[in-house]
N, CA, C and O of each residue as an XYZ file, in Angstrom:
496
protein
N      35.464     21.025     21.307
C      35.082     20.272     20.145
C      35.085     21.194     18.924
O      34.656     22.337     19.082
N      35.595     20.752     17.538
C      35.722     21.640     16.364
C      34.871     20.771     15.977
O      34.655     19.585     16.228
N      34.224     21.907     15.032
C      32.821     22.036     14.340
C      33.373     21.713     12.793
O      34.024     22.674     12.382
N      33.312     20.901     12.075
C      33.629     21.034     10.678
C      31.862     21.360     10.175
O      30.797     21.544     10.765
N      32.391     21.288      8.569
C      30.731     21.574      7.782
C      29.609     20.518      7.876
O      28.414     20.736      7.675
N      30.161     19.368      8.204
C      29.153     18.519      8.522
C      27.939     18.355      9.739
O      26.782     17.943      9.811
N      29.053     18.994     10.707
C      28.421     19.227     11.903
C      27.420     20.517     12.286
O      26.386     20.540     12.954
N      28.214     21.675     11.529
C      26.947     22.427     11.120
C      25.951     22.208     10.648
O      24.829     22.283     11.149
N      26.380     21.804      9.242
C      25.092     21.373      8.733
C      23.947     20.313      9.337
O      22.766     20.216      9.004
N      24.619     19.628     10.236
C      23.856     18.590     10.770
C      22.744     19.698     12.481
O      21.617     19.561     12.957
N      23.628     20.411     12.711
C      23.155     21.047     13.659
C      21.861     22.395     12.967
O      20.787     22.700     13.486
N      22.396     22.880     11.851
C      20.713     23.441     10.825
C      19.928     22.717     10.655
O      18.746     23.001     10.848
N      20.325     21.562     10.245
C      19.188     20.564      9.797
C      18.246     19.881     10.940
O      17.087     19.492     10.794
N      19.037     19.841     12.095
C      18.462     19.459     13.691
C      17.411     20.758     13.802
O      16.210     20.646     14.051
N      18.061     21.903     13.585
C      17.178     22.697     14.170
C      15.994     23.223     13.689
O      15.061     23.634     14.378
N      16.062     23.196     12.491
C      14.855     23.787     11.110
C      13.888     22.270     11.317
O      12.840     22.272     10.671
N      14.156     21.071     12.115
C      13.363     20.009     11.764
C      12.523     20.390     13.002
O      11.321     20.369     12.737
N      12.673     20.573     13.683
C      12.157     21.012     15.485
C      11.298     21.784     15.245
O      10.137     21.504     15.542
N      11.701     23.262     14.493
C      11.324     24.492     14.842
C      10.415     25.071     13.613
O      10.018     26.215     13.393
N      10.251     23.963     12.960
C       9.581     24.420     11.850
C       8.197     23.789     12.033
O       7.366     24.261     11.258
N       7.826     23.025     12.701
C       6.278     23.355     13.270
C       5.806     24.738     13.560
O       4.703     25.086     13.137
N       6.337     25.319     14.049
C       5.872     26.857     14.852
C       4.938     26.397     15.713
O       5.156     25.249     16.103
N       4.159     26.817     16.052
C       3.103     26.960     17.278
C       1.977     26.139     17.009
O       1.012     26.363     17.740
N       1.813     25.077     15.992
C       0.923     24.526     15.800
C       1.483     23.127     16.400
O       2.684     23.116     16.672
N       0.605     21.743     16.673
C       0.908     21.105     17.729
C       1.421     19.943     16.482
O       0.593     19.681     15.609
N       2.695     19.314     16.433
C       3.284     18.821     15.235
C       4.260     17.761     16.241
O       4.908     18.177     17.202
N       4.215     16.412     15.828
C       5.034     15.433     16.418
C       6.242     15.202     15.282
O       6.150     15.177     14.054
N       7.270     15.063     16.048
C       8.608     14.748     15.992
C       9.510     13.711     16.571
O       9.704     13.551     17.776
N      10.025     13.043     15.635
C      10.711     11.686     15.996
C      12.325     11.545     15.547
O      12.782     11.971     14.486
N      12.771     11.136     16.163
C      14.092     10.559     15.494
C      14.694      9.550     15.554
O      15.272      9.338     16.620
N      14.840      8.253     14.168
C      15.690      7.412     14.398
C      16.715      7.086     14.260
O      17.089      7.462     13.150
N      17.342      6.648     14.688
C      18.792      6.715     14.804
C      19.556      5.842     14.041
O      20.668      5.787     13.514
N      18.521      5.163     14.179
C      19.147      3.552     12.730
C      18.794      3.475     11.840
O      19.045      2.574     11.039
N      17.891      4.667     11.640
C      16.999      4.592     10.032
C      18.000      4.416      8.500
O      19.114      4.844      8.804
N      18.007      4.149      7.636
C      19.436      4.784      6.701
C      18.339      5.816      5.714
O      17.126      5.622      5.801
N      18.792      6.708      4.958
C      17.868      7.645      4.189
C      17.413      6.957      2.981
O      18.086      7.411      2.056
N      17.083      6.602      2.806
C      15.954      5.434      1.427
C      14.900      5.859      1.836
O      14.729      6.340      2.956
N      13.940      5.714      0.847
C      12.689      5.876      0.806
C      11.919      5.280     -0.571
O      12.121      5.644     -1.730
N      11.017      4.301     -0.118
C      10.536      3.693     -1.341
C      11.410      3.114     -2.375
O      11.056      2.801     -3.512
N      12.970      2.965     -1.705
C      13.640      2.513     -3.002
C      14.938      3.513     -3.698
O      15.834      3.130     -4.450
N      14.700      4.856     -3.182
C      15.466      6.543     -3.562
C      16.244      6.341     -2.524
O      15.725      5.890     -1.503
N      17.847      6.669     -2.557
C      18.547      6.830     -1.516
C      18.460      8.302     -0.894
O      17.496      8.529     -1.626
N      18.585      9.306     -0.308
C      18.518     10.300      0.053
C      19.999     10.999      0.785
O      20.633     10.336      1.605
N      20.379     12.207      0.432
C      21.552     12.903      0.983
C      21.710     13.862      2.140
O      20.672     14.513      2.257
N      22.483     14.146      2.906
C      22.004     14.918      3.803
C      21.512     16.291      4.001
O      22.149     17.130      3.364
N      20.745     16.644      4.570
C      19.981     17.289      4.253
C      19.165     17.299      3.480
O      18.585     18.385      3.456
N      18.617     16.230      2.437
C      17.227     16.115      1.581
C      15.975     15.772      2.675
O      16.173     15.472      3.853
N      14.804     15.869      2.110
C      13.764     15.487      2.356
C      12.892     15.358      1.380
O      12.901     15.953      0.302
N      11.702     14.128      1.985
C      10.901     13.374      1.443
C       9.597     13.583      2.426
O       9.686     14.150      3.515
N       8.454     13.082      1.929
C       7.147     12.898      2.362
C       6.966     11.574      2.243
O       6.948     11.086      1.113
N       6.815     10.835      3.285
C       6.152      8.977      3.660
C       4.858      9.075      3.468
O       4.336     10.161      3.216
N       4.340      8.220      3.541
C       2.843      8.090      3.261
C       1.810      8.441      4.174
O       0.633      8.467      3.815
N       2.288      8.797      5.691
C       1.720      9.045      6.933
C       1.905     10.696      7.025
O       1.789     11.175      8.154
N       2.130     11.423      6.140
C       2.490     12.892      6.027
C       3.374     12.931      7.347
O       3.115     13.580      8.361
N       4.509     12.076      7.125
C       5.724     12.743      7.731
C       6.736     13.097      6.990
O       7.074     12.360      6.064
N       7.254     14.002      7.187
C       8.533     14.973      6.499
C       9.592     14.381      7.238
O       9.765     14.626      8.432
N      10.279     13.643      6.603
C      11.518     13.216      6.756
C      13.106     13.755      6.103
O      13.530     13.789      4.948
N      13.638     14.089      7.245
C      14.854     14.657      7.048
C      16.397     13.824      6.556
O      15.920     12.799      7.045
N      17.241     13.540      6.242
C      18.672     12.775      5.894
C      19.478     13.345      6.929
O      19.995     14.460      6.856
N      19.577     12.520      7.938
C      20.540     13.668      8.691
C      21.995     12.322      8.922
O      22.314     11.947     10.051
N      22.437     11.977      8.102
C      23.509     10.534      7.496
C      24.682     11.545      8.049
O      24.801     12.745      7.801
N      25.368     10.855      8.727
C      25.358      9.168      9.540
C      24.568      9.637     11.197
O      24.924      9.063     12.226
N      23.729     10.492     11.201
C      23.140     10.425     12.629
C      22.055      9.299     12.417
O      21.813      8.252     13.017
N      21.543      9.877     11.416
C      20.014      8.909     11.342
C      18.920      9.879     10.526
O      19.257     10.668      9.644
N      17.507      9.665     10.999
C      16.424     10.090     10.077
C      15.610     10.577     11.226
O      15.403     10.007     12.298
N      15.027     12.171     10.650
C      14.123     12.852     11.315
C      13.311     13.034     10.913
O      13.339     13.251      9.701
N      11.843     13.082     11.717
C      10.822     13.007     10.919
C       9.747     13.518     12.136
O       9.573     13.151     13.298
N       8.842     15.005     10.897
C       7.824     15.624     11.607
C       6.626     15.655     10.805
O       6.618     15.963      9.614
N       5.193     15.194     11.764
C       4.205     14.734     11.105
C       4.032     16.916     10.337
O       4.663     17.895     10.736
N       3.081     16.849      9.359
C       3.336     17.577      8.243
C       1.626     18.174      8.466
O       1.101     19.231      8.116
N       1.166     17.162      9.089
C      -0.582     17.645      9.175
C      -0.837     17.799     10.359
O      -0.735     16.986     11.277
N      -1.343     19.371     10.377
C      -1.206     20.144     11.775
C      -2.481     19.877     12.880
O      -3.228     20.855     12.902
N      -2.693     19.329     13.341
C      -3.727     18.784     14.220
C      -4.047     19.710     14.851
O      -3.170     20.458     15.282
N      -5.525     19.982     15.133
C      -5.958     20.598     16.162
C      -6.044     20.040     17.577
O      -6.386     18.907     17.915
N      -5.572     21.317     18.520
C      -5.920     20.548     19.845
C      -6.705     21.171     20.676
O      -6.379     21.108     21.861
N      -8.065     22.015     20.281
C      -8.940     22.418     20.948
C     -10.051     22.630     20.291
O     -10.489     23.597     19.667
N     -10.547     21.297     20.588
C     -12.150     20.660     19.571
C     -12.773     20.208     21.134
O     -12.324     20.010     22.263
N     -14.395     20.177     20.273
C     -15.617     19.531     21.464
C     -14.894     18.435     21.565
O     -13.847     18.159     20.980
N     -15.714     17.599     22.611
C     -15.314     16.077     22.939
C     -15.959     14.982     21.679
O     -15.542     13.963     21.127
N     -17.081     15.746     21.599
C     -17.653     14.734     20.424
C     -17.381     14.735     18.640
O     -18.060     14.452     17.653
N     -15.907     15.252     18.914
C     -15.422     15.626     17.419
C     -13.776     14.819     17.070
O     -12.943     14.854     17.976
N     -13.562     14.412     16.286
C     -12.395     13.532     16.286
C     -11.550     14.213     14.794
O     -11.976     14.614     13.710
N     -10.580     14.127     15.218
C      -9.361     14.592     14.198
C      -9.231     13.660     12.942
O      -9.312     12.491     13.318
N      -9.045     13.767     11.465
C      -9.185     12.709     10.461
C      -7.916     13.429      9.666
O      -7.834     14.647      9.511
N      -7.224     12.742      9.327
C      -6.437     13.025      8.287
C      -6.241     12.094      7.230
O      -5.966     10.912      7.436
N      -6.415     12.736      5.797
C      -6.370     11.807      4.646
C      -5.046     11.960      4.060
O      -4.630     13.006      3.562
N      -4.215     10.542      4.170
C      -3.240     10.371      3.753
C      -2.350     10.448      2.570
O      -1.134     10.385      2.395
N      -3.609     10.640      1.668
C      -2.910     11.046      0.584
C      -2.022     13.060      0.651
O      -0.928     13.611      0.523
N      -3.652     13.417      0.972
C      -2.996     15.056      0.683
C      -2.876     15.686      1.509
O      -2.659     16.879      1.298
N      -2.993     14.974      3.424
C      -2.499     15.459      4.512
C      -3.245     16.674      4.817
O      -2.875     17.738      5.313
N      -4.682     16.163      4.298
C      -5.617     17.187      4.590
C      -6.100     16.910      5.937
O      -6.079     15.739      6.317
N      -6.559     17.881      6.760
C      -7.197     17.662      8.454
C      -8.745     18.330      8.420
O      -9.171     19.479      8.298
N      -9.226     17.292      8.555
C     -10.581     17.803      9.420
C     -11.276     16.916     10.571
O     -11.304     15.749     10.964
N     -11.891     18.341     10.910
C     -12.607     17.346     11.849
C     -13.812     16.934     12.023
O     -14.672     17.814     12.016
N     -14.190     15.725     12.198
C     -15.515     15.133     11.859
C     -16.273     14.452     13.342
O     -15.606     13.968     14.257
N     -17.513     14.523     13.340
C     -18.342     13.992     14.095
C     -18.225     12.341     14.679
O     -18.836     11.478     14.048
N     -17.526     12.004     15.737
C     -17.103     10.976     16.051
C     -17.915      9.740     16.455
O     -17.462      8.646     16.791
N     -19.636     10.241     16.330
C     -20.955      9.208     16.374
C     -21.012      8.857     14.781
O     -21.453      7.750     14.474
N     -20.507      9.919     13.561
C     -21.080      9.577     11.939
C     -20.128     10.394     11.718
O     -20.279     11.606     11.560
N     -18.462      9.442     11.673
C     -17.387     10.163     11.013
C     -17.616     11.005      9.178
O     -16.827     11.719      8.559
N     -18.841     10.572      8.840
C     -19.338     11.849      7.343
C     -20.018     12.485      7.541
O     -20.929     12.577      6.718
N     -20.054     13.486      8.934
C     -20.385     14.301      8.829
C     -19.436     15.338      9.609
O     -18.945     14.876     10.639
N     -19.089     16.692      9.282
C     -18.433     17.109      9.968
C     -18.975     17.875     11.312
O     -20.048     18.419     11.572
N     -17.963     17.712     11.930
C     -17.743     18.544     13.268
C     -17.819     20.483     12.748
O     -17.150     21.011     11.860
N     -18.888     21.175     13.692
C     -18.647     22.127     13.252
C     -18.365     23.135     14.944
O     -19.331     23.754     15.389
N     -17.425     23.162     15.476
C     -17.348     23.727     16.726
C     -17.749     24.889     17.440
O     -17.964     25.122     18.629
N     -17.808     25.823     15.972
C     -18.786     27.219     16.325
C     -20.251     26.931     16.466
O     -21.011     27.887     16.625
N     -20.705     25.759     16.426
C     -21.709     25.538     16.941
C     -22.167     25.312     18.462
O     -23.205     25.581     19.067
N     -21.164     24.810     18.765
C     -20.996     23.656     20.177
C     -21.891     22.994     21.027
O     -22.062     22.784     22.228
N     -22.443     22.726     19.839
C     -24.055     21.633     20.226
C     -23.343     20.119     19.651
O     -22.985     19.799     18.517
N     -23.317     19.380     20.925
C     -23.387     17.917     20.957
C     -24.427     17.049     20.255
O     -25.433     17.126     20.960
N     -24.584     16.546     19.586
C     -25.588     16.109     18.619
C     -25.987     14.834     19.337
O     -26.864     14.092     18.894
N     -25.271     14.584     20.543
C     -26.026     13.436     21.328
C     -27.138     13.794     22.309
O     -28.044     13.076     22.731
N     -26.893     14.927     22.544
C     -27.889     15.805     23.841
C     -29.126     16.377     22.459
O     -30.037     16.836     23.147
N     -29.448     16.509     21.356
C     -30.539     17.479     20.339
C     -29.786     18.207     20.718
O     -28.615     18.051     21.064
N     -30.783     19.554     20.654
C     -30.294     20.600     20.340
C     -30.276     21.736     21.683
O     -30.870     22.806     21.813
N     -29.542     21.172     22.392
C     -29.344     21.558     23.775
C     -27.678     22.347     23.351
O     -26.822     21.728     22.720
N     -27.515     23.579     23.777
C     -25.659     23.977     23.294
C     -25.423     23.720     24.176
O     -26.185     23.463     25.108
N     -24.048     23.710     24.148
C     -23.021     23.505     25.410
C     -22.640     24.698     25.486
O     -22.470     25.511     24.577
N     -22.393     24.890     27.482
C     -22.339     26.432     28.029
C     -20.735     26.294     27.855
O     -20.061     25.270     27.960
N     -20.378     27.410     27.605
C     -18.687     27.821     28.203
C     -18.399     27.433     29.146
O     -19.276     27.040     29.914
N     -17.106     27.373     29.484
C     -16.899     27.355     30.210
C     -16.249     28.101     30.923
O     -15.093     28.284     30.541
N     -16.740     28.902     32.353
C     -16.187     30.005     32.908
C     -15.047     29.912     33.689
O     -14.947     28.890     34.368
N     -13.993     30.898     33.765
C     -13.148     30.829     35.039
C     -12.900     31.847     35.996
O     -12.188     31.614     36.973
C-alpha cells in the first residue's frame, strides 16, 4: 500500500489523538459518520475544536471524527467521593457524594458516614 500525504497525515493525527492523554485515565471515541461541523463551523483535517462535554475533537475527513474527553479524571478516590466536572471550564473535582458542596478531601480518609472513625489502609 502507498502512503500519499493524506494518509500520513491521517495516521499523525490518529496517533497524537490516542497518545496525548499520557498516563492520565482519558476516554476516546471515534465516529465514523460524524462530518467535521461543529455548532455550525465546518472544520479541516486535522483541526480541532472543544464540544461542550470537554471533548477534543479531531477532523480526521473522510475517515470521520475523533474525540478525547479533555478532563482528566481521577481513578483512585475513597468510595464515598464522586468525580464532578464543570462543563464549562472542564474543571475536575472531587466532591462528597452524601453533600455534593462539599468537597472530598482524601488525605483525610475519614468517611463522613462512620464520624470520625479513619479508614485503615489497606495492607498487602
Amino acid at each position: 500500500m502507498k502512503f500519499t500525504g493524506i494518509n500520513w497525515t491521517l495516521a499523525v493525527v490518529i496517533t497524537s489523538l490516542w497518545s496525548s492523554g499520557g498516563s492520565a485515565h482519558t476516554e476516546c471515541h471515534m465516529n465514523l459518520r460524524a462530518l467535521c461541523t461543529f455548532e455550525g463551523k465546518n472544520y479541516a483535517l486535522g483541526e480541532t475544536w472543544m464540544d461542550n462535554s470537554c471533548m477534543q475533537c479531531t477532523c480526521l475527513h473522510p475517515v470521520g471524527v475523533g474525540c478525547c474527553e479533555m478532563a482528566h479524571r481521577p481513578v483512585d478516590f475513597p468510595a464515598w467521593c464522586e468525580v464532578r466536572v464543570e462543563p464549562l471550564t472542564c474543571r475536575v473535582s472531587l466532591v462528597q457524594t452524601a453533600d455534593p458542596r462539599l468537597p472530598c478531601a482524601p488525605e483525610e480518609q475519614q468517611d463522613p458516614r462512620h464520624g470520625s472513625l479513619p479508614l485503615q489502609p489497606l495492607r498487602e
